[in-house]
GUTIBA-719717 format. One record per atom (N, C-alpha, C, O, CB): residue number from 1; residue in one letter; atom name; x, y, z. Coordinates in steps of 0.02 Angstrom, whole numbers. Glycine has a CB too. Layout:
BEGIN
NUM,A,CA,X,Y,Z;
...
REM end
This chain:
BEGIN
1,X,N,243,2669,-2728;
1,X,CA,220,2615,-2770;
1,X,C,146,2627,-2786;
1,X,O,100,2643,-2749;
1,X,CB,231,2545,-2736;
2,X,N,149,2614,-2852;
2,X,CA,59,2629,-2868;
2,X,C,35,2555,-2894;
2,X,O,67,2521,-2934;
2,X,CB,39,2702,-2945;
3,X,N,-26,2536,-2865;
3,X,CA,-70,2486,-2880;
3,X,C,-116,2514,-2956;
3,X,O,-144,2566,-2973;
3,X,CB,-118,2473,-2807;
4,X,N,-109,2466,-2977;
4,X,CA,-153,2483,-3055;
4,X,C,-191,2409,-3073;
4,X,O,-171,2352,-3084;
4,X,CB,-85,2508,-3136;
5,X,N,-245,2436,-3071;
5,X,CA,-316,2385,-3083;
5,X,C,-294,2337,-3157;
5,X,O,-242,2354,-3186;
5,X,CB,-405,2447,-3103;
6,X,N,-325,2289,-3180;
6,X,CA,-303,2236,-3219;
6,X,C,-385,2226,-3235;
6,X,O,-428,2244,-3195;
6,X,CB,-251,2172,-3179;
7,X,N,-401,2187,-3309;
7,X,CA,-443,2158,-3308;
7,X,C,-429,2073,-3318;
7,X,O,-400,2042,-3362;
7,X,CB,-479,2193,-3348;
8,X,N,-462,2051,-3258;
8,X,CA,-447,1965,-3239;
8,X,C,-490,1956,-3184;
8,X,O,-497,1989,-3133;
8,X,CB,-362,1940,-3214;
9,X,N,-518,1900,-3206;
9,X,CA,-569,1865,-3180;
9,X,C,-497,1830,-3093;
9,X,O,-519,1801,-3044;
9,X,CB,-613,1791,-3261;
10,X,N,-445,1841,-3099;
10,X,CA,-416,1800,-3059;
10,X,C,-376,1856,-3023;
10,X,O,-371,1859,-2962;
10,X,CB,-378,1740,-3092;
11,X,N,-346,1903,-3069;
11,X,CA,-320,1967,-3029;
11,X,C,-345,2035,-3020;
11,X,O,-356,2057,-3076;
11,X,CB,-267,1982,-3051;
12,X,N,-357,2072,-2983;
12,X,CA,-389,2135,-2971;
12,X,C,-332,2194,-2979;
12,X,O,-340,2244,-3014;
12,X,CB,-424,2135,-2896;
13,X,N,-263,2177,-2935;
13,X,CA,-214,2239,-2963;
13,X,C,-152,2226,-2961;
13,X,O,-134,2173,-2934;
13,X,CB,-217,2304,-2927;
14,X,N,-113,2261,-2981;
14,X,CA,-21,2249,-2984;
14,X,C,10,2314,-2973;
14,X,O,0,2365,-3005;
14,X,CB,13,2220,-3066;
15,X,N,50,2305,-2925;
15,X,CA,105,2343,-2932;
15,X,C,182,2337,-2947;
15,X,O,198,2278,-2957;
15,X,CB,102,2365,-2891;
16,X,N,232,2381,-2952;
16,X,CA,292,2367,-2957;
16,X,C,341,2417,-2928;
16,X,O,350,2473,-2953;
16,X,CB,301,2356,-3018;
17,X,N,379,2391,-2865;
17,X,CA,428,2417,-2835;
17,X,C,518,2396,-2875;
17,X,O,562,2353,-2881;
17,X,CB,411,2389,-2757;
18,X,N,498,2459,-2890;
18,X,CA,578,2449,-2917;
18,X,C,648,2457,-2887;
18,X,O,693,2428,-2918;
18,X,CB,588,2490,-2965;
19,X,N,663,2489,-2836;
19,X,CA,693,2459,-2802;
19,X,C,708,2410,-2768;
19,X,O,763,2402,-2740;
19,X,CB,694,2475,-2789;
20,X,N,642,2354,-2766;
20,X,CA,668,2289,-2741;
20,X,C,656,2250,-2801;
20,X,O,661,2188,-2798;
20,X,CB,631,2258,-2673;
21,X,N,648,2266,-2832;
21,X,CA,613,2220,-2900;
21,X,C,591,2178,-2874;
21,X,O,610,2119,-2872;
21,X,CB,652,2187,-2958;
22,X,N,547,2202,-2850;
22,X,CA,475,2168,-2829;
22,X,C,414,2164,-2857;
22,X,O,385,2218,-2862;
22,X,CB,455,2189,-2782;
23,X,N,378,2105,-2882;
23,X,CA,295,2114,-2915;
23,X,C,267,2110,-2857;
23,X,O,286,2063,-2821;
23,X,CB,259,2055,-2972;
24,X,N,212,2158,-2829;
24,X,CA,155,2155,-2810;
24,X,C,68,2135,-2825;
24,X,O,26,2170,-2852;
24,X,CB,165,2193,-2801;
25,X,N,60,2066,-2797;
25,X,CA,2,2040,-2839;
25,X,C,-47,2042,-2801;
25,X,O,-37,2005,-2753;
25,X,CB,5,1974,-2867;
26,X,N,-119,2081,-2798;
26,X,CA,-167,2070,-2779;
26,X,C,-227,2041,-2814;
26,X,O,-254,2063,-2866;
26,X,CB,-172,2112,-2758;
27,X,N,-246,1987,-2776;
27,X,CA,-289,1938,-2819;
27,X,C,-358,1960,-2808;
27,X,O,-368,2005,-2768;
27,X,CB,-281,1858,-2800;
28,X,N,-407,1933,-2839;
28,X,CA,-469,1934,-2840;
28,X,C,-498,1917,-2756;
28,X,O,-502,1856,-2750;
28,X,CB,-489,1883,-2897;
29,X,N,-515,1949,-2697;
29,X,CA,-527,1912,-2634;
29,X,C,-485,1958,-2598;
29,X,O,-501,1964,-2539;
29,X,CB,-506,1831,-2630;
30,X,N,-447,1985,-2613;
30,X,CA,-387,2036,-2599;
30,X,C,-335,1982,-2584;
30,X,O,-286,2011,-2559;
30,X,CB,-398,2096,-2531;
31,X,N,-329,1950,-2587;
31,X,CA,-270,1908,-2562;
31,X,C,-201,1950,-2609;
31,X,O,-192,1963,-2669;
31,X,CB,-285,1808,-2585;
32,X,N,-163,1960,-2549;
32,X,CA,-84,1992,-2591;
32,X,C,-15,1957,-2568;
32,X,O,6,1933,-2515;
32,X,CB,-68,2086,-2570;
33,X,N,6,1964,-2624;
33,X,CA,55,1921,-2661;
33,X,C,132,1968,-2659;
33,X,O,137,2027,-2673;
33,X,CB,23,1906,-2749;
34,X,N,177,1933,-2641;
34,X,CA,261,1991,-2678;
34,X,C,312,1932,-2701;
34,X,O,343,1892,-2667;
34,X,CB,322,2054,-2593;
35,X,N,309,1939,-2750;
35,X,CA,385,1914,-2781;
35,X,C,427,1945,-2817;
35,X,O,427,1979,-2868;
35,X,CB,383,1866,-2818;
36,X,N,474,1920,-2770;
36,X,CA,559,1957,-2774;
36,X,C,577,1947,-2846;
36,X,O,549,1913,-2888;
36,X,CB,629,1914,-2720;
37,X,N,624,1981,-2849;
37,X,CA,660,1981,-2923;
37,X,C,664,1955,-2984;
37,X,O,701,1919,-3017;
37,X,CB,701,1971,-2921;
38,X,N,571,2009,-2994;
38,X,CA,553,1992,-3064;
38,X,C,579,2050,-3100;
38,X,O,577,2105,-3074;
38,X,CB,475,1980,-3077;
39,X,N,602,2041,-3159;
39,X,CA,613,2114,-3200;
39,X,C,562,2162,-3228;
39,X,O,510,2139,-3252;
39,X,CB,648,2102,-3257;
40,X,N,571,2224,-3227;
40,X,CA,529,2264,-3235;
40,X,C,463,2230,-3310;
40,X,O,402,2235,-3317;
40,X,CB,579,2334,-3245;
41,X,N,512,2202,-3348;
41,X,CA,489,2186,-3407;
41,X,C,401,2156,-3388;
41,X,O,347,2176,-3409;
41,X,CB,548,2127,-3441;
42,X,N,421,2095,-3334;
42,X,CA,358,2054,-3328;
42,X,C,313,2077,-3291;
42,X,O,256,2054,-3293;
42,X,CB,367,1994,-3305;
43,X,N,326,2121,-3255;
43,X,CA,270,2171,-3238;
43,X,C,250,2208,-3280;
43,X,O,206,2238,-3249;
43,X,CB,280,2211,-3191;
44,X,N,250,2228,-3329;
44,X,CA,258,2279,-3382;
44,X,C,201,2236,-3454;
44,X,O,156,2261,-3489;
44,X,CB,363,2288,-3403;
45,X,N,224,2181,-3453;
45,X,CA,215,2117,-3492;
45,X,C,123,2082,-3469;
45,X,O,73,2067,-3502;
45,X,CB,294,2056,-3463;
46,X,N,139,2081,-3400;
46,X,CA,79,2053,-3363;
46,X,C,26,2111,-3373;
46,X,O,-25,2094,-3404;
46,X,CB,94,2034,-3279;
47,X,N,31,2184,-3349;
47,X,CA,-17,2254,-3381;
47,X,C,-38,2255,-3453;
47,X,O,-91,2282,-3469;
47,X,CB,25,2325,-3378;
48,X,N,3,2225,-3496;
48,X,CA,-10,2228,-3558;
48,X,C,-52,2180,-3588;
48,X,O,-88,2190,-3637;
48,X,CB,41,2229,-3584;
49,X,N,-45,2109,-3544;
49,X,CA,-76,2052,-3574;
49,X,C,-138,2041,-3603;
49,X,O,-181,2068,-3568;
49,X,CB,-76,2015,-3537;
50,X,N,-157,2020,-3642;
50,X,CA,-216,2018,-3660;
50,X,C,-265,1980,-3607;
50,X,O,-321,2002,-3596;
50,X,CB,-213,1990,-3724;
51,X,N,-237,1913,-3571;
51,X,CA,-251,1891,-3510;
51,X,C,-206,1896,-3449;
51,X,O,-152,1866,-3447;
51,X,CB,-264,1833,-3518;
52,X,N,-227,1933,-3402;
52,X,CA,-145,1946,-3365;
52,X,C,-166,1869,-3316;
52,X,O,-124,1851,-3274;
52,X,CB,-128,2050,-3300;
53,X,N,-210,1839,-3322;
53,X,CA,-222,1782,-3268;
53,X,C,-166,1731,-3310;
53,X,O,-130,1701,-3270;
53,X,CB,-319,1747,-3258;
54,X,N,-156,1718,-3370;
54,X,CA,-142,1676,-3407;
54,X,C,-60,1677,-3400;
54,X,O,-26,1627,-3391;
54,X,CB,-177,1687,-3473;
55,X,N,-32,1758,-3408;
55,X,CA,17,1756,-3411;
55,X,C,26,1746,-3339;
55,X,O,51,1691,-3328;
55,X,CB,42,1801,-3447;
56,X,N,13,1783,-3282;
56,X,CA,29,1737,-3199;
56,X,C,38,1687,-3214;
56,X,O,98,1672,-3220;
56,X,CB,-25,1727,-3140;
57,X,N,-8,1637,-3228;
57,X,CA,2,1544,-3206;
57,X,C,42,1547,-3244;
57,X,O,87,1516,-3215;
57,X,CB,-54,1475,-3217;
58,X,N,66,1565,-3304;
58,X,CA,127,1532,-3373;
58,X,C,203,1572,-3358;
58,X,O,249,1546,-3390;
58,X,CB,94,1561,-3479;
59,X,N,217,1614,-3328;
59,X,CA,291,1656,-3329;
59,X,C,296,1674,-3265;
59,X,O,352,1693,-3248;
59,X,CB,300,1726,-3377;
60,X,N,243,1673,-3212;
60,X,CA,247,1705,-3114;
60,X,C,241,1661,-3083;
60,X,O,295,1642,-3060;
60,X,CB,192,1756,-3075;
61,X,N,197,1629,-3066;
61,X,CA,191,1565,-3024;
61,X,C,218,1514,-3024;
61,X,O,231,1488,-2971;
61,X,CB,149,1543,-3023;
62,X,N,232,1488,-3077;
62,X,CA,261,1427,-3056;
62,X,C,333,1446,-3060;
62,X,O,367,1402,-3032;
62,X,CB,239,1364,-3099;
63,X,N,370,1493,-3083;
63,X,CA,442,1524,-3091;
63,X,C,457,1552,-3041;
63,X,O,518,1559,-3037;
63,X,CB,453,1571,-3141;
64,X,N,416,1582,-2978;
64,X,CA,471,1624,-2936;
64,X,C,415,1598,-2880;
64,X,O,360,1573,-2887;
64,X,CB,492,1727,-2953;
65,X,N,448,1613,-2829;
65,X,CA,431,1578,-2751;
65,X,C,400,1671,-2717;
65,X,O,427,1726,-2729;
65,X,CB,536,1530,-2695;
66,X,N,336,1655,-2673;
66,X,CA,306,1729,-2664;
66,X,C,324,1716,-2572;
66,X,O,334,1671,-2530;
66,X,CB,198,1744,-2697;
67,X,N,320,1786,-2580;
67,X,CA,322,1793,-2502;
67,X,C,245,1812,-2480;
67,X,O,231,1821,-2421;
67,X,CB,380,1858,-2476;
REM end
């Protein structure tokens, strides 16, 4: 799994395990994050974002439960 840097005042990096379809979220503080069975898409979606903080709070957080 590779971590890849983001620009966000709220996230620092993301990864994506595809065999568990898993997002990996590391926040600003390092605090890290995994939620289960997101599709590749929204990891994919969140790298692309123009704000990836924006898309977290609007399509990750409040939609899937983190371990």
């Amino acid at each position: 799994m590779k971590w890849i840097k983001v620009r966000s005042k709220l996230i620092s990096e993301i990864a994506y395990d595809e065999a568990g379809n898993e997002l990996h979220i590391r926040f600003q503080g390092r605090t890290e994050k995994v939620f289960p069975n997101i599709p590749k898409h929204m990891f994919e979606n969140l790298l692309t974002a123009e704000s990836p903080g924006f898309y977290y709070a609007t399509y990750i957080s409040e939609h899937a439960s983190a371990r």
